[in-house]
C-alpha positions in Angstrom: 52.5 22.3 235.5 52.9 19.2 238.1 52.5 19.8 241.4 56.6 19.6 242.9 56.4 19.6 246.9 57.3 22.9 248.6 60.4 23.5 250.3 59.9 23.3 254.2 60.2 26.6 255.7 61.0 24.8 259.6 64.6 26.0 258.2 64.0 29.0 259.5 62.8 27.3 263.0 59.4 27.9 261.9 57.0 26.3 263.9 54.8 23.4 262.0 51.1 25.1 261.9 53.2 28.3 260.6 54.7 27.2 258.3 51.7 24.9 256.9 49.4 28.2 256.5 52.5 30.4 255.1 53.2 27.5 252.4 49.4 27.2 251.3 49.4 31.2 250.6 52.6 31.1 248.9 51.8 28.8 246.3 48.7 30.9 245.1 50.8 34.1 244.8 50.9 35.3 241.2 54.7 36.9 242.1 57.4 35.1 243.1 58.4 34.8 246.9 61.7 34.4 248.5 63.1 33.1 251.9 66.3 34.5 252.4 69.3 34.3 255.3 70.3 37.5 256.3 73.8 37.0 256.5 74.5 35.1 253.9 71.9 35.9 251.0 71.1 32.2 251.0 67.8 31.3 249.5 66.1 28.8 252.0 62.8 29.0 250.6 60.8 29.8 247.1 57.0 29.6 245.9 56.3 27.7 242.7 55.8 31.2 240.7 59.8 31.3 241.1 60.0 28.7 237.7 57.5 30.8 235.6 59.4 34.3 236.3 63.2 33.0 236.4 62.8 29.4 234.8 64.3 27.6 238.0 62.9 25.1 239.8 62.4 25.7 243.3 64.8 22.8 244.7 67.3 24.1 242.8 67.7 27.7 244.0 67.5 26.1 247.7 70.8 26.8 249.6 72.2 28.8 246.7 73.4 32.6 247.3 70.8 35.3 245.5 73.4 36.3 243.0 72.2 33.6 240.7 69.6 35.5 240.0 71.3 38.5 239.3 72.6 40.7 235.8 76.2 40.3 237.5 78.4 40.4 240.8 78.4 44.4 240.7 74.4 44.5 240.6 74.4 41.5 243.4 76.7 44.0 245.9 74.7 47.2 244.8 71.4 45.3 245.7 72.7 44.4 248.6 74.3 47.9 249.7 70.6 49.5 248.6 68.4 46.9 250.5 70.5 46.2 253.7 70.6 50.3 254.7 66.6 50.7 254.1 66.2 47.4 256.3 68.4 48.4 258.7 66.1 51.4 259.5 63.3 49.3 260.1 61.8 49.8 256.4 60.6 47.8 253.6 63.1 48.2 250.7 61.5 48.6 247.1 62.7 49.4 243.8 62.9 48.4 240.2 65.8 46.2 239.2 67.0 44.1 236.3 67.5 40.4 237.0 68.7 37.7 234.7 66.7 33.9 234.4 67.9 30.7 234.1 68.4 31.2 229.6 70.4 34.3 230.3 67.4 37.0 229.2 67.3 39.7 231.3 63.6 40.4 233.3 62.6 44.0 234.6 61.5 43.1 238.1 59.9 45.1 240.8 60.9 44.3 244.5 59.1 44.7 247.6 61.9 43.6 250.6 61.0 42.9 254.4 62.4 40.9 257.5 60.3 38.7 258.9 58.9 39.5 262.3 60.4 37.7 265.2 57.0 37.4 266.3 56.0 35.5 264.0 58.0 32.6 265.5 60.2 32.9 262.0 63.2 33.9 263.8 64.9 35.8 261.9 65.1 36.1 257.8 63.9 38.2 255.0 60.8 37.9 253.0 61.2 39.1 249.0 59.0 39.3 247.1 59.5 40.2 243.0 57.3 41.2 240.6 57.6 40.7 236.8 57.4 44.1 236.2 57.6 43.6 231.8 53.4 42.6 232.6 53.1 45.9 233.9 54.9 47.7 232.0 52.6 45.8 229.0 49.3 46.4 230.5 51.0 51.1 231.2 51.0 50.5 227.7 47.9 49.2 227.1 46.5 51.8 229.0 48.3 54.4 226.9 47.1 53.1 223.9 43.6 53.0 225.3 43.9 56.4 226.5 45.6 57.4 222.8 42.6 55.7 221.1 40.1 57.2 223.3 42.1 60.7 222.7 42.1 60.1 218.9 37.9 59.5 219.3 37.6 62.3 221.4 39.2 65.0 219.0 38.0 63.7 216.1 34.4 62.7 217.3 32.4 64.7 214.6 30.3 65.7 217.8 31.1 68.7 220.0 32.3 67.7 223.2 34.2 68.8 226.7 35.3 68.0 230.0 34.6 70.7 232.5 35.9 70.3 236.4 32.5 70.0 238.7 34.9 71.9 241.6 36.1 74.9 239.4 33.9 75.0 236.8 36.4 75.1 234.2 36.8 73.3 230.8 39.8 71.2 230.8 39.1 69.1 227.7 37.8 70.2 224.5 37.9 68.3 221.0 38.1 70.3 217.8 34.2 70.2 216.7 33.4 72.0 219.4 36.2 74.8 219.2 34.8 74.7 215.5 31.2 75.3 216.2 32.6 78.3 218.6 34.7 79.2 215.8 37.7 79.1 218.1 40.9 77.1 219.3 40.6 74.1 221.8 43.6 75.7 223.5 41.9 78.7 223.6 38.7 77.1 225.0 40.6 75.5 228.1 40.3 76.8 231.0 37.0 79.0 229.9 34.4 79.1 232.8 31.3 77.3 231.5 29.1 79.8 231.9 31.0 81.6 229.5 29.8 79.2 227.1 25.9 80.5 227.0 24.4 83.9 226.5 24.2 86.3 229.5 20.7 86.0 230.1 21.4 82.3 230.8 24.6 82.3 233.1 22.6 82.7 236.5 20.6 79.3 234.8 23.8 77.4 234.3 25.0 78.5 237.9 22.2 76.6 239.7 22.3 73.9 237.0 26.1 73.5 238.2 24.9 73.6 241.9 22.7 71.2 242.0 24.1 67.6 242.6 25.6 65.4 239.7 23.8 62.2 239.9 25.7 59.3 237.4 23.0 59.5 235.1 23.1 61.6 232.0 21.6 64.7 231.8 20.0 66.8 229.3 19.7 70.9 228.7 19.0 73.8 226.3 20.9 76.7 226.0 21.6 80.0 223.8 25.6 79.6 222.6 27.2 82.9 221.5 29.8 82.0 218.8 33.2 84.2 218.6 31.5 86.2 215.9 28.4 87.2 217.0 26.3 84.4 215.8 23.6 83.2 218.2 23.3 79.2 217.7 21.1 77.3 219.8 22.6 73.7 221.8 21.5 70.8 223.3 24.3 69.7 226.8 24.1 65.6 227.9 26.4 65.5 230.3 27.2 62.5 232.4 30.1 62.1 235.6 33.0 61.1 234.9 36.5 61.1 236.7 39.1 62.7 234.8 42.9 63.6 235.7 41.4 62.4 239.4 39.2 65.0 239.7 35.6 64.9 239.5 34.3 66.2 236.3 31.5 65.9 233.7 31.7 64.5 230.2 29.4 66.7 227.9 27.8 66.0 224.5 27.0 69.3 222.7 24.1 68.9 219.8 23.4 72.1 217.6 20.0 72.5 217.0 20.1 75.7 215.1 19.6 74.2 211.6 17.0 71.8 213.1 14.6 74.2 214.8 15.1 76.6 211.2 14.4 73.4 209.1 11.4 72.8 211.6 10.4 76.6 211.3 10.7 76.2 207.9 8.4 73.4 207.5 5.4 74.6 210.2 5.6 77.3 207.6 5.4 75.7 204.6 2.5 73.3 206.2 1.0 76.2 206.9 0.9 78.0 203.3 0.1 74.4 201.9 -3.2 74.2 204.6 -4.2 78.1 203.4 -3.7 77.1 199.5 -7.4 77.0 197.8 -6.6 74.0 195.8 -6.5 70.3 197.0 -3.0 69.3 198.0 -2.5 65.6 199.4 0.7 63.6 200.3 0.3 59.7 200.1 2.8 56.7 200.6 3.7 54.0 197.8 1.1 51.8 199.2 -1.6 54.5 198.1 -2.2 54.8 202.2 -2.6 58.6 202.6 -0.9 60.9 205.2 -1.8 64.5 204.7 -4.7 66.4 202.7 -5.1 70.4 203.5 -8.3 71.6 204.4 -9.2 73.0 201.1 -9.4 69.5 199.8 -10.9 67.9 203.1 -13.7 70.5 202.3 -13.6 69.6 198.5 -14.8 65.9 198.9 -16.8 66.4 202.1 -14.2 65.5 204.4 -13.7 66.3 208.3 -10.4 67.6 209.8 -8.6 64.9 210.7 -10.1 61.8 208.8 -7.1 62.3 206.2 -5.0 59.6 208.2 -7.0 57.3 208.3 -8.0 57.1 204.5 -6.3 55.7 201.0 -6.4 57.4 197.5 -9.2 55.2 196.4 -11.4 56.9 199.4 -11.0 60.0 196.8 -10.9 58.8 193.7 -14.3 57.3 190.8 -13.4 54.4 189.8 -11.9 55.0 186.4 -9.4 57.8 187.7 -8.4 55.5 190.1 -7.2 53.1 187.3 -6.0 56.1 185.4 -3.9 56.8 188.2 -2.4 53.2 188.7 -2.1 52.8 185.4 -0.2 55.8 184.1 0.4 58.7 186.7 2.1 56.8 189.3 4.4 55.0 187.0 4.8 58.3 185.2 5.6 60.1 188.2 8.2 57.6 189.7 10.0 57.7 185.7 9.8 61.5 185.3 9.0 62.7 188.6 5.7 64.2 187.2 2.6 63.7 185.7 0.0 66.0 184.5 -3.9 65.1 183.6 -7.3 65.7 184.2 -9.2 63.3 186.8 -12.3 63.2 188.8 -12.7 63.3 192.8 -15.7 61.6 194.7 -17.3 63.5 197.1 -19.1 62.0 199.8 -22.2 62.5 198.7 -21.7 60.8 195.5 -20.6 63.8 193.4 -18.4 63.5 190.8 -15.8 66.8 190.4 -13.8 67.3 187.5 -10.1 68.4 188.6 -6.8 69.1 187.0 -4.6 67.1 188.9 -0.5 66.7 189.2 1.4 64.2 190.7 5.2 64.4 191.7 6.9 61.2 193.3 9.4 62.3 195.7 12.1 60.1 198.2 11.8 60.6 202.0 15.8 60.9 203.3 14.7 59.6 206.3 13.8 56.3 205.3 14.1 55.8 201.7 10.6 55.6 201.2 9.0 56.8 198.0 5.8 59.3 198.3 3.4 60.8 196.2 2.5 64.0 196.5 -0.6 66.1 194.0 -2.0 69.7 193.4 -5.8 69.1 192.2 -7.7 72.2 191.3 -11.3 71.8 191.1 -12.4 72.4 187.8 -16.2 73.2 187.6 -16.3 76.7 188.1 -13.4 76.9 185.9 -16.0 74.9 183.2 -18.3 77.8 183.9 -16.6 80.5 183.0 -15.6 79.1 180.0 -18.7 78.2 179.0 -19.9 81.9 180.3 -16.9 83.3 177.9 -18.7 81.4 174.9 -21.8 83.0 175.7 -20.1 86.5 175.5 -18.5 85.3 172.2 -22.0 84.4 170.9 -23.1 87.6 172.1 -20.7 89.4 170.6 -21.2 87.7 167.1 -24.4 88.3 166.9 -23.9 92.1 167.7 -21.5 92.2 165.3 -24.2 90.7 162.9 -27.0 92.6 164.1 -25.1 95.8 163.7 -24.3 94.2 159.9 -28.0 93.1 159.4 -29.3 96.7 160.4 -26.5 98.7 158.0 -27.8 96.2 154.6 -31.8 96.7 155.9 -31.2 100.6 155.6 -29.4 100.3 152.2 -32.1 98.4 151.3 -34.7 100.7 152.5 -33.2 103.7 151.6 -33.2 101.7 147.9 -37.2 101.2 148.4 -38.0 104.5 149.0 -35.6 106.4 146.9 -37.3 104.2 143.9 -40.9 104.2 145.2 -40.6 108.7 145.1 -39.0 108.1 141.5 -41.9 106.2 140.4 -44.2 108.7 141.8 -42.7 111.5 140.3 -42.6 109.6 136.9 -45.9 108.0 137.0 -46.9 109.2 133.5 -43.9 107.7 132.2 -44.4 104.0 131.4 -40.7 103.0 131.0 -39.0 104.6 133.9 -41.5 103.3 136.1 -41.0 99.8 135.1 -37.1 100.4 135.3 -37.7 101.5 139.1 -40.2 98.7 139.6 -37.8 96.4 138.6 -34.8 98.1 141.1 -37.4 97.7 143.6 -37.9 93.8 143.2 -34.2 93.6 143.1 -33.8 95.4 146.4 -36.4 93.5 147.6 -35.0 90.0 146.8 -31.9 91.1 148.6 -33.9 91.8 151.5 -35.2 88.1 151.6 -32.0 86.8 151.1 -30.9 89.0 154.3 -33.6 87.5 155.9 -32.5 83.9 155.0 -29.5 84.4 156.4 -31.1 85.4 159.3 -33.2 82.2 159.7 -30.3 80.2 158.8 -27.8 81.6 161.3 -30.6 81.3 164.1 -31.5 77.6 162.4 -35.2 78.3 162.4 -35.4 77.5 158.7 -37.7 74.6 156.8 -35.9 71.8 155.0 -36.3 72.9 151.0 -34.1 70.1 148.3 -33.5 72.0 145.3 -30.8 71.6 142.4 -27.9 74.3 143.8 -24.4 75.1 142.5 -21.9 75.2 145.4 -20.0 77.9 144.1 -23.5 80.0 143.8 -24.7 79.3 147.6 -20.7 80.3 148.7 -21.0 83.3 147.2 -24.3 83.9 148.7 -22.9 83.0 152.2 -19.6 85.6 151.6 -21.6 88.8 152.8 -22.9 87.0 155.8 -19.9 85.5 156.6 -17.7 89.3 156.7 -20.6 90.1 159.5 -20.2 87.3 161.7 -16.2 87.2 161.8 -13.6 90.2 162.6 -12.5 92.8 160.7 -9.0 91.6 161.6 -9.6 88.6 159.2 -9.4 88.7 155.3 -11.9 86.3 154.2 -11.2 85.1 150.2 -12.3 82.6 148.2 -11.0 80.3 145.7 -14.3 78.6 143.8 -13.7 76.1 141.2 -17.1 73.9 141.0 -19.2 75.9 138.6 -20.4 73.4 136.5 -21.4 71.2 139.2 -24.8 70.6 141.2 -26.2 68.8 143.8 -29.3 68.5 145.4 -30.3 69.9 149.0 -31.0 72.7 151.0 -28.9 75.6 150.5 -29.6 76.9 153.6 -28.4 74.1 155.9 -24.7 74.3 153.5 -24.9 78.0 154.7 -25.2 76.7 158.2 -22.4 74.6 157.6 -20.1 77.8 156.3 -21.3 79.9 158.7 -20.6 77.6 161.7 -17.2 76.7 160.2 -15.9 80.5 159.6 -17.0 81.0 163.6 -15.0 78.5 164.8 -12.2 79.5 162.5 -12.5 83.4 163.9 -12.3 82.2 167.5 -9.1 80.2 166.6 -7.3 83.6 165.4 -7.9 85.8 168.1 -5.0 87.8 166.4 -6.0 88.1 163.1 -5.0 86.6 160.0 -6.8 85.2 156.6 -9.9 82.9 156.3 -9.9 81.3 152.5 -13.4 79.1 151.0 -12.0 76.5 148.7 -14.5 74.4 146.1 -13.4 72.1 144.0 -14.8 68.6 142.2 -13.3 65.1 142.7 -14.5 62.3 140.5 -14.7 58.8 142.2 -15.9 55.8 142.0 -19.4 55.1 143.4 -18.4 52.4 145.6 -15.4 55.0 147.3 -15.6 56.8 149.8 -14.1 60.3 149.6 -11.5 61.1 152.0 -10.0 64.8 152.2 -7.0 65.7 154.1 -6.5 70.1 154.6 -3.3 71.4 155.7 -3.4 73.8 158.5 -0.8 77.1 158.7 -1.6 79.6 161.2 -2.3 82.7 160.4 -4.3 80.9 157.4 -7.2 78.6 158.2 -8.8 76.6 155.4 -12.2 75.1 154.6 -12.5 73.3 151.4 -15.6 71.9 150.2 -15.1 68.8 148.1 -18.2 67.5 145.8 -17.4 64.0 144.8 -19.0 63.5 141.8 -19.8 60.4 139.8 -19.3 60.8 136.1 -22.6 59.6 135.4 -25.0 60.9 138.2 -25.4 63.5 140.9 -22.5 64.2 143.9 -22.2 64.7 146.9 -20.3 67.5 149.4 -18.1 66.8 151.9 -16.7 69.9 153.7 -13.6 70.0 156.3 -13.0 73.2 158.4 -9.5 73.9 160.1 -10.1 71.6 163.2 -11.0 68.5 161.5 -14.4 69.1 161.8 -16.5 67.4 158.9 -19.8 67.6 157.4 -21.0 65.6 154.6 -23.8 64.7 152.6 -25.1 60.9 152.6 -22.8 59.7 149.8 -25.4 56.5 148.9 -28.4 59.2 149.0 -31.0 58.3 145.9 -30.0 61.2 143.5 -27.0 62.7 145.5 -29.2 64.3 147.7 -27.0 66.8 150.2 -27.9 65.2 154.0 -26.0 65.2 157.3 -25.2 66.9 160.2 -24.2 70.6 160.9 -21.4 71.0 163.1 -21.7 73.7 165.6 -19.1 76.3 166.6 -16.4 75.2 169.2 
C-alpha cells in the first residue's frame, strides 16, 4: 500500500513533538484509531489501518461526522447515548457493535472509547479505537475447532487417558478407553479421587506420589488397578503438567501391562522347559547366525554356557549336513514350515553324532524376520539299543532253535536206543537185526543232517560243490526253518524245479533260506504266512535274469528262480521280501552256485 501522509493532529492544539510521537505509533497499529470532536462527532484524525477495516481513505473521513461509518442514523444516536454516559463518568466505553464500510458490507467491530487527557496537551477530544472483531471471531473458532479436534483425539485415542486436578485430586477428564479398561462410564469416572483408581494397598503410595511437586517433565509409575468387576489388571501412569479449564492439572497416559507381564511369564516359562528339555533345541536367524541353543545341546557338542550367541549353524554342523541343510531343509522348512531328517553334529573334539533333527521356519511379529528353529535328539544310544534289541532277537532265535535242536536229538536218540535193545534181544535172528540196523543208519543220517544245519546256521561249514536239486535242499531246509521262526507264522511251500540241478554247496543255499525266513519273521511281529517258491526260467546265456516279487503283508515271499540254459547248467537267483538278493555267478564255468549270503536285518 503507498505511504499517504498522516493527517496532522495540531487540530486538536496538539503541541508539535506530541503529536510527531503520537503519529509514528498510530501508523503501526494493527486496529484502526480515531480522533474525534466531542461535540460534534467530527473525525479530525485517523491511522492508515482506517482503509483496510472500512475501505476509506484517511483524508476522506477528515471533518466528516462518525455516522458514515455507521449501519444507520438509529445506531449512530444509540452509540452515541451508550458511549457519552460511560464517558461522562470518567470511564472507558467498550462494546461490540456493527458498522458498515465504504461497499456497504457490514463489519462486527469491537470498540475501546476514551477522552484524551488534558494533560497530555491534547486539549480536549476522544481517542477510539475499533477492532475488526470478524478476525477474532475467526481465530474463537479456530480455537474451537482445535479444541473439537483435540476432543475428538482425546476420546477416541485407543490409549487410556485422564485429566485429574493437581489441587483436588479429582478426575475431570476421561476418554472412553480408559472407562473401558475399568469397565465403566467416563461420566461415571469424573469426579473419582485418584486414589480410587489403584488397589488399597497402594493409595497411601499414590498420596505421596500426588504430594510431591509436579515438575513439567513427564513422569512414569506402576500401579495395581482394580477393575469394576473384580479383576486385578496391572498399569503403567506418564503423566505430564498441563493447564486445563485454568486450573493446574496433570495429563496421564495409562499403559496396561497385564497381557505383557503374562505373555513375558509365559515365555520365562517356556524358556525354561525348553533349557530343562534333554534334547538339543536351537533358534537361528535367516542368515544361519544363531541366537539361542539350551543347555542340553551346549553340553551335546562341547559347548560352554553362553558361547551360543556368538556362533553360526556351520559351528555345529559336518560338513555334508551342512549342505544337506542349505540344500533341502531350510528351503523345505520356509515352503512347508517343516522338515524332518537325519543329520550329524560336530562336537568340539572332532566327534561326529548322529541326530534326528527337525527344522520349523517361523516369522518374528516384531520385525518380520524369518527364523529357524530345530529339535535334534542325539541318536547313538538310541543306535545301541537297537542294536542291543537285535542281539535279544538273535538270542531268542537261537533258543527257540536250541530248544528245537534238543526235542529232534532225543527223537533221535530215543530211535538209537529203542533199535540197538531190539537188536540185542533179536540177535539170533539175522533179518530183524538187519531191519533195525538199517532204522539205525537212518536215524543216524538224520542226526548229521541236524548237525548240518547246525554248522550252517552258525556258518562254520566247509565249501563242498556237488550236483543238488533246489527243490531237494528246500525241503531239507523246511524243518530247520519251523525252529528258527514263530509259531505264529505258517510256513508253506510251493516247489516246481524238480527236474532241475545245479552245482554248489547246499549248505551255503541253506544259509541263504535260513537268513531270508529270519528277516521275514522279524518283519511280522504279528503273525501271518511265510511261502518258499521254486520255479525254472529259461534264458538266453547272454541275459541276465531279473525277478520282480510282490509283497502283501500278512504274506511275505521268497522265490528262488534257477535260470537255466537249454543246453547247459543254471544258475539260482533268490529274492526275499525286502529286496534282498542272492545269486549265483551267472558266467560261472558249469553253472556253478557262487555269491554272497545276505545276513538277517
Amino acid at each position: 500500500m503507498p505511504d499517504r501522509p498522516t493527517p496532522p493532529l495540531d487540530l486538536l492544539s496538539t503541541s508539535h513533538e506530541v503529536a510527531k510521537v503520537l503519529t509514528t505509533a498510530l501508523a503501526h497499529v494493527d486496529d484502526a484509531v480515531f480522533l474525534v470532536r466531542p461535540t460534534t462527532r467530527e473525525i479530525v484524525g485517523c491511522n492508515p489501518a482506517t482503509e483496510r477495516l472500512f475501505g476509506y481513505h484517511a483524508s476522506e473521513l477528515l471533518g466528516l461526522s462518525t455516522e458514515i461509518l455507521h449501519v444507520n442514523h438509529e445506531h449512530f444516536e444509540e452509540f452515541g447515548r451508550a458511549s457519552h454516559e460511560v464517558l461522562a463518568r470518567g470511564e472507558e466505553f467498550t462494546g461490540n457493535w456493527e458498522m458498515r464500510r465504504k461497499d456497504g458490507s457490514i463489519v462486527p467491530t469491537f470498540h475501546v472509547v476514551s477522552l484524551i487527557d488534558e494533560a497530555l496537551g491534547l486539549g480536549g477530544g476522544v481517542v477510539s479505537l475499533v477492532r475488526d472483531r470478524s478476525v477474532i471471531n475467526d481465530a474463537v473458532s479456530a480455537l474451537e475447532e482445535l479444541e473439537r479436534r483435540y476432543r475428538v483425539l482425546f476420546d477416541h485415542n485407543p490409549e487410556p487417558m485422564f485429566v485429574y486436578d493437581v489441587a483436588a485430586g479429582e478426575l475431570t477428564a476421561v476418554n472412553r478407553a480408559l472407562a473401558e479398561a475399568y469397565g465403566a462410564k467416563p461420566e461415571e469416572m469424573l469426579g473419582k479421587r485418584i486414589e480410587q483408581m489403584v488397589v488399597e494397598e497402594e493409595r497411601e503410595k499414590i498420596r505421596h506420589f500426588l504430594a510431591q511437586p509436579h515438575l513439567d517433565s513427564g513422569r512414569t509409575e506402576t500401579w495395581r488397578a482394580p477393575r469394576r468387576d473384580g479383576e486385578l489388571r496391572v498399569i503403567r501412569t506418564n503423566s505430564k503438567a498441563v493447564t486445563f479449564e485454568g486450573r493446574a492439572s496433570r495429563l496421564v497416559v495409562v499403559t496396561d501391562l497385564t497381557e505383557r507381564l503374562r505373555t513375558e511369564k509365559l515365555a520365562r516359562r517356556m524358556l525354561a522347559i525348553l533349557d530343562a528339555t534333554p534334547d538339543f533345541v536351537g533358534i537361528a536367524s535367516q542368515d544361519e547366525r544363531v541366537q539361542y541353543v539350551n543347555t542340553a545341546g551346549l553340553q551335546l557338542v562341547g559347548m560352554e554356557n553362553g558361547e551360543a550367541s556368538s556362533t553360526e549353524v556351520a559351528d555345529y554342523m559336518t560338513p555334508g549336513s551342512l549342505a544337506l541343510l542349505r540344500r533341502e531343509a531350510f528351503p523345505a522348512a520356509l515352503r512347508d514350515g517343516v522338515w524332518t531328517g537325519s543329520t550329524s553334529f560336530r562336537h568340539t573334539n572332532g566327534d561326529e553324532i548322529p541326530v534326528s533333527q527337525v527344522v520349523i521356519a517361523h516369522d518374528n511379529p516384531e520385525d518380520d524376520a524369518v527364523y529357524f528353529s530345530t529339535i535334534a535328539r542325539d541318536l547313538r544310544e538310541h543306535a545301541l539299543l537297537e542294536e542291543q534289541l537285535r542281539q535279544a532277537q538273535k538270542m531268542e532265535a537261537v533258543g527257540r532253535l536250541a530248544g528245537g535242536i534238543a526235542h529232534d536229538f532225543n527223537n533221535i536218540l530215543t530211535a538209537l536206543i529203542g533199535y540197538g535193545e531190539l537188536m540185542l534181544a533179536a540177535i539170533d535172528k539175522p533179518e530183524v537185526v538187519r531191519r533195525n540196523v538199517l532204522e539205525t543208519l537212518r536215524a543216524t543220517h538224520r542226526g548229521a543232517e541236524l548237525t548240518r544245519g547246525l554248522l550252517t546256521f552258525s556258518r562254520r561249514h566247509v565249501l563242498v560243490k556237488k550236483r543238488i536239486n533246489v527243490d531237494d535242499v528246500v525241503r531239507e531246509t523246511e524243518g530247520l526253518l519251523r525252529h528258527t521262526i514263530n509259531e505264529t507264522i505258517h510256513l508253506e511251500t510251493g516247489l516246481g524245479c524238480s527236474g532241475v540241478f545245479v552245482k554248489g554247496d547246499p549248505t551255503q543255499l541253506q544259509q541263504v533260506l535260513v537268513n531270508l525266513a529270519v528277516n521275514a519273521r522279524d518283519a511280522m511281529p504279528q503273525g501271518g504266512s511265510l511261502r518258499i517258491e521254486t520255479e525254472t526260467l529259461w534264458a538266453a546265456a547272454e541275459k541276465r535274469v531279473i525277478l520282480a516279487v510282490g509283497r502283501t503283508n500278512p504274506l511275505e515271499r521268497i522265490s528262488i528262480i534257477v535260470a537255466r540254459e537249454r543246453a547247459g547248467w543254471g544258475c539260482v537267483v533268490c529274492r526275499g521280501f525286502s529286496g534282498e538278493t542272492w545269486a549265483s555267478n551267472e558266467h560261472a564255468e558249469d553253472g556253478e552256485l557262487s555269491g554272497k549270503t545276505p545276513s538277517p536285518a
